[in-house]
C-alpha positions in Angstrom: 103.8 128.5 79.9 101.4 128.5 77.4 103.3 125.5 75.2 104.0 124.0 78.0 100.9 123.1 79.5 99.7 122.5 76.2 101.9 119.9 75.6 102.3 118.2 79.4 98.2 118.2 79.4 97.9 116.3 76.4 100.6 113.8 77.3 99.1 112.9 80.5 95.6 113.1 78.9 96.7 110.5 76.7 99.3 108.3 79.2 95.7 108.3 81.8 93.5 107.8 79.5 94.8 104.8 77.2 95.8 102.8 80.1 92.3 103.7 81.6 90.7 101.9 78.3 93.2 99.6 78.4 92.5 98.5 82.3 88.2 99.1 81.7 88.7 96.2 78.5 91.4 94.2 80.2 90.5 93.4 84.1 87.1 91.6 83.4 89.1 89.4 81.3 91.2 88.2 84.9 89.1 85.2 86.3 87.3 85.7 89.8 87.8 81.9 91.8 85.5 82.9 94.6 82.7 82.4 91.5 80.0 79.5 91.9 82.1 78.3 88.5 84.9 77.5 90.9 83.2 75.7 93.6 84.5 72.5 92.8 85.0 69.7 95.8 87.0 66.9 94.3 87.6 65.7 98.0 88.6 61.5 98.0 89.3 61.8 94.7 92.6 59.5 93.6 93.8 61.9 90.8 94.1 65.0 92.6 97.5 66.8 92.5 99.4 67.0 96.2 100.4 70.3 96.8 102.9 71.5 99.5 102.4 74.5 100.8 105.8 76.4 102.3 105.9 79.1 105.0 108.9 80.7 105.5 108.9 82.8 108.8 111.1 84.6 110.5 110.0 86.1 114.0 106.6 86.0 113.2 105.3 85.0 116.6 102.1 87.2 116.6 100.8 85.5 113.6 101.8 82.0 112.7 99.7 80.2 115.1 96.8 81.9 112.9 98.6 81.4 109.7 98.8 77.6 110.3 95.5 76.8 112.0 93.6 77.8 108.7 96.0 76.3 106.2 95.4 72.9 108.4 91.8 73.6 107.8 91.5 73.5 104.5 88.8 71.3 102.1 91.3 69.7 100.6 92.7 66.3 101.1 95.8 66.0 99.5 98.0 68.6 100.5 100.8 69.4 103.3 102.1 72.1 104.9 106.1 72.9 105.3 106.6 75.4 108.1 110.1 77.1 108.2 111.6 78.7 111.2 114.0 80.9 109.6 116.2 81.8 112.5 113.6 83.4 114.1 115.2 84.5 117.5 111.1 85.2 118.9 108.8 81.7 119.8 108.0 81.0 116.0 109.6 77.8 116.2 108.2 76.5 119.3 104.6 77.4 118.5 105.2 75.5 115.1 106.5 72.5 116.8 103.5 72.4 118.9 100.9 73.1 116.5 102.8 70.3 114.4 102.4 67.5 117.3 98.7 68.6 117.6 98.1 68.1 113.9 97.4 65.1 111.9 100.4 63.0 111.4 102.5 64.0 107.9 100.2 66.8 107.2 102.5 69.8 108.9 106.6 69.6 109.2 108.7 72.1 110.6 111.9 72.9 109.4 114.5 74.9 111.8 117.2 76.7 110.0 119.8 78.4 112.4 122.5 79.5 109.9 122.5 81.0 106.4 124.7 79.9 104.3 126.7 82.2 102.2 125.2 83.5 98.9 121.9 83.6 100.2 118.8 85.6 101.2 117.1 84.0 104.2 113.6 84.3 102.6 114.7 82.4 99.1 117.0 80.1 101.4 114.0 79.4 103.7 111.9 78.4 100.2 114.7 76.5 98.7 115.2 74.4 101.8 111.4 73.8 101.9 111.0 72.8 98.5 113.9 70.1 98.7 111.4 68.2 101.2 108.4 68.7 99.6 106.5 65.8 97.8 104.2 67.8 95.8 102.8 67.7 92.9 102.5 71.7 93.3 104.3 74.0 95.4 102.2 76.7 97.0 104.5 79.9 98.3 102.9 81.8 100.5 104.0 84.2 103.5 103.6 83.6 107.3 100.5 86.4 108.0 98.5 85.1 105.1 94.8 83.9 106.4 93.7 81.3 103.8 89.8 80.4 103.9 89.0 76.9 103.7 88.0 76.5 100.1 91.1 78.9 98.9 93.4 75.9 97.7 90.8 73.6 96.3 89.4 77.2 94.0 92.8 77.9 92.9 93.7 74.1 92.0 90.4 73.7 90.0 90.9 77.0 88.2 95.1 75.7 87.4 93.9 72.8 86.6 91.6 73.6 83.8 94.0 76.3 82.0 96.8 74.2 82.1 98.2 76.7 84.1 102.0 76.2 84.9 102.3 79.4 87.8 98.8 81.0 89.6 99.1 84.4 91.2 95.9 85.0 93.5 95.6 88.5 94.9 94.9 88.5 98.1 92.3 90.9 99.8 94.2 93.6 101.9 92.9 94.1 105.6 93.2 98.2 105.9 92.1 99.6 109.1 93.4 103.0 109.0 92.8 106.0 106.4 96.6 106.2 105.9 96.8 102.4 104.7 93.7 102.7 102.5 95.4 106.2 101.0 99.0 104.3 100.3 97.7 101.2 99.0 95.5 102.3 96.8 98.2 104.9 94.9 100.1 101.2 95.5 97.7 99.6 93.2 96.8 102.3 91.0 100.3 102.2 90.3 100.3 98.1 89.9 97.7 98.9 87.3 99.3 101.6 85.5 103.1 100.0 84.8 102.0 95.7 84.9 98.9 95.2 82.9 98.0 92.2 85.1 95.3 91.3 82.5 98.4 90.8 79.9 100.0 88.4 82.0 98.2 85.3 80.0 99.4 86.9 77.3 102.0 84.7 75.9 103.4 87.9 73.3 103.7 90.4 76.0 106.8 90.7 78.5 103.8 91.5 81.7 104.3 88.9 84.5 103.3 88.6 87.7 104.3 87.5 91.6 102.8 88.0 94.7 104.5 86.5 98.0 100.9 85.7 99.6 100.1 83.3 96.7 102.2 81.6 94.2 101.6 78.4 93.0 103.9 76.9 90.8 104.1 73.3 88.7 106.7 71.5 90.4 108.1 70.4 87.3 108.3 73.9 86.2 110.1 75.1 89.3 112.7 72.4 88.8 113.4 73.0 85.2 113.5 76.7 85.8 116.6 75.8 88.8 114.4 75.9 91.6 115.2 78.5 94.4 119.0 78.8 93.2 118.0 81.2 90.6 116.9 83.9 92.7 118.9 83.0 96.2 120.3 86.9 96.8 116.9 88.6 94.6 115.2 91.6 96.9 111.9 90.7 94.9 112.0 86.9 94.9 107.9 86.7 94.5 108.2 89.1 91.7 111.3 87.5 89.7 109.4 83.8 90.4 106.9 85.2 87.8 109.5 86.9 85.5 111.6 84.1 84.9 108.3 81.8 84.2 107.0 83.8 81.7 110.5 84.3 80.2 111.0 80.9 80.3 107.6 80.6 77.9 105.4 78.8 80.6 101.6 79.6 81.0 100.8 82.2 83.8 97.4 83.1 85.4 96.5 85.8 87.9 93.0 85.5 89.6 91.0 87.7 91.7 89.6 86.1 94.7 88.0 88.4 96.7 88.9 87.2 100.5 89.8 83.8 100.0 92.8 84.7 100.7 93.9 87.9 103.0 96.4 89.7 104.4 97.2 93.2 107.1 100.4 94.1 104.5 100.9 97.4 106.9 99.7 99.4 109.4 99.7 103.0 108.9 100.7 105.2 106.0 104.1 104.5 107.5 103.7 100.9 107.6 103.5 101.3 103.8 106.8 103.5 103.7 108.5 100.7 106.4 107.5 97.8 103.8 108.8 99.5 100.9 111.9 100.8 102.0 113.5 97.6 101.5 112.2 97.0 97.8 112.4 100.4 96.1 115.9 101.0 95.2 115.8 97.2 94.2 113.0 97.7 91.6 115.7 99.9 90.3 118.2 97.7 89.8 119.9 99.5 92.7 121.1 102.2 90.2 120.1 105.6 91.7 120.1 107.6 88.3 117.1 105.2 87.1 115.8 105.9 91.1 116.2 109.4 90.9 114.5 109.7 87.0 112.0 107.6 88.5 110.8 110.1 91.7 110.5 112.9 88.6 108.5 110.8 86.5 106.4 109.9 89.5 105.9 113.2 90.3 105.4 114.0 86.9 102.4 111.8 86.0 100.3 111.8 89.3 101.1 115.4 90.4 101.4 117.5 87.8 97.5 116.7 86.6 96.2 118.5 90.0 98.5 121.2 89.7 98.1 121.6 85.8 94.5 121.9 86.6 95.1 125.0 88.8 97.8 126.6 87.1 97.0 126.5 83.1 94.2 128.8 81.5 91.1 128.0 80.0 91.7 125.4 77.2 94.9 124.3 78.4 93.3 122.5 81.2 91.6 119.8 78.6 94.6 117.3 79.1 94.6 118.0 83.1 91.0 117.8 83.1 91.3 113.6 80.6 94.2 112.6 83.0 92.3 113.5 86.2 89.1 112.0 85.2 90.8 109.1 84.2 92.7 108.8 87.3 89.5 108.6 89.4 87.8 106.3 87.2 90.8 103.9 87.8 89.7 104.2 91.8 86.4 103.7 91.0 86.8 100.5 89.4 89.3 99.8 92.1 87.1 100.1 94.6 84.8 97.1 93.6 87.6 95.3 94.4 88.5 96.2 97.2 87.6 98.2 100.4 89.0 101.5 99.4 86.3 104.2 98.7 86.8 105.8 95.2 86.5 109.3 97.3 90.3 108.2 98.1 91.4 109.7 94.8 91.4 113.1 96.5 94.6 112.1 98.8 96.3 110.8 95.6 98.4 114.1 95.9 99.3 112.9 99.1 100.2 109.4 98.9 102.5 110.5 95.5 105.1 112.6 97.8 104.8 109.8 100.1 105.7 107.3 97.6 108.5 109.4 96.2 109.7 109.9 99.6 109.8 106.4 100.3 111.9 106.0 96.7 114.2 108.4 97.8 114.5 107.1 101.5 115.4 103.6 99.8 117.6 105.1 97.8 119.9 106.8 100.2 119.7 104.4 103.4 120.5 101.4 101.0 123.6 103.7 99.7 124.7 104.9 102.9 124.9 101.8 104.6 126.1 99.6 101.5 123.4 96.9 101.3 119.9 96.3 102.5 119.1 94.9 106.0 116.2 92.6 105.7 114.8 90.7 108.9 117.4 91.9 110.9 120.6 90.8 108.4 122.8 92.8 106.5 123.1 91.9 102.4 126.0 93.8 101.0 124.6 96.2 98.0 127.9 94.8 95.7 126.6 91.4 96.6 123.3 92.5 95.8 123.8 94.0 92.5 125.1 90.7 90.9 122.8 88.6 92.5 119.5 90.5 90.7 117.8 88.3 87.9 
């Protein structure tokens, strides 16, 4: 055991530790748009870029009326909103329509889709649809529970604006009102920050991109030339692939912090969390369940075995444990100052990891046994699946 712990401490010592000095040089380099820097009004002013904004929803009754009342409040003046009832079989329609004939003429259009066409996702189908109507300058994706404050779009614009910026990513705050959401989503992001490097997304040599369904803002130009929509109608991770095939495609990509000007209750409960992921896991893995199952050991691997290494090896051995750990909760710490999880979290990290390995394994076997994915109450055929993936 001796070699062993020898060995395993000093390659998690080192895996924690670099990207800990990797994230502690990197992340201060991301911009923050909620700085005075941003404040920027350049309301009434001729030159400023129209931007659609599209909001695909599909029974999303309990929180579009919210969704939409902010986005029609924003300090911006050349912008409109593209609401998409995506089959919804709830009253997400109807409470678009109304808030639509309430709002100033042009500025919010519903669209009501009540058949999916073959070949498609509803989600990217719902986008696609959106986008053929839009008359924007930019396009704006974003997600049908996403509260927007009213100087969110004009930030972001100011800050795309000035970096030449062909795709903007801004993460959105996370509204957490239960221990088991604060526990999941910050293993969630300490995971984000150990395998993407989001501060190498500008980065033109590195492979590191970025999505987020909440916020992506993309040239409209860009999104044409790249095939729109089309390119990722039957993709699981459509936000995520949006930012993979623009940084493929050699365009300039930002990701911002914004503290809440933009937010979002992603799940309630740890097993809200588990519920949300279920769906995306087995995806991430290219739906091949060798890479899945690899990927549950590896898991394990790297956030467990530091706890248990700590307990189990013998006086020098626990060196690497001991890097690895520290590293670990310094990564919360500087979490926590941007966001509302206390760095004290890092002592469930045990418990989120079987959590999160359950929840890869769950996604593995339910997508398996059934044959496909059932997303927003339709079935998508895993063969179907498999060669739709980018």
């Amino acid at each position: 055991m001796s070699y062993f712990h020898w060995i395993a401490g000093c390659v998690l010592g080192l895996a924690w530790l670099w990207r800990l000095v990797d994230a502690a040089v990197g992340v201060p380099k991301i911009a923050d748009i909620s700085g005075l820097q941003w404040d920027r009004r350049p309301l009434g002013d001729p030159s400023n870029p129209k931007v659609s904004i599209i909001v695909p929803a599909c029974n999303e009754a309990a929180d579009i009326e919210a969704t939409l009342a902010r986005l029609l409040a924003l300090e911006y003046d050349n912008y409109e909103v593209i609401a998409v009832d995506d089959r919804s079989t709830d009253q997400t329609g109807e409470i678009m329509e109304r808030i639509a004939s309430a709002a100033s003429p042009g500025r919010l259009k519903v669209i009501r889709i009540t058949d999916l066409p073959g070949g498609w996702m509803g989600k990217p189908h719902a986008m696609w649809s959106a986008s053929n109507r839009a008359s924007g300058d930019w396009l704006l994706f974003t997600d049908a529970d996403v509260l927007f404050k009213p100087d969110a779009l004009r930030r972001a614009l100011a800050y795309a604006e000035s970096e030449r910026a062909d795709h903007l990513v801004l993460f959105p705050r996370m509204i957490m009102k239960h221990p088991g959401e604060k526990m999941m989503i910050a293993f969630f992001q300490t995971l984000f920050v150990f395998g993407h490097r989001p501060w190498k997304v500008a980065d033109p040599k590195t492979k590191d991109h970025i999505g987020v369904g909440a916020f992506n803002m993309i040239r409209r130009t860009v999104y044409e030339a790249l095939g729109t929509y089309k390119a990722l109608r039957f993709d699981v991770l459509d936000d995520m692939k949006l930012g993979k095939v623009v940084k493929n495609a050699g365009y300039v990509q930002r990701n911002v912090f914004g503290e809440d000007l933009i937010s979002i209750r992603w799940a309630k409960g740890a097993w809200g969390v588990v519920d949300n992921l279920t769906k995306n896991f087995f995806a991430i893995m290219s739906f091949q369940w060798p890479r899945a199952l690899a990927s549950c050991f590896g898991l394990a691997f790297l956030n467990l075995m530091p706890f248990a290494g700590i307990l189990l090896a013998q006086g020098w051995e626990r060196v690497g444990y001991g890097v690895a750990l520290f590293s670990m909760c310094s990564i919360y710490v500087g979490m926590s100052s941007k966001s509302d999880i206390p760095p004290y979290y890092f002592i469930l990290h045990p418990l989120s990891t079987a959590l999160f390995v359950y929840t890869m394994l769950r996604s593995t076997f339910l997508t398996l046994g059934r044959g496909g994915v059932v997303w927003r109450g339709t079935f998508y055929p895993l063969d179907e699946l498999r060669k739709g993936m980018m």
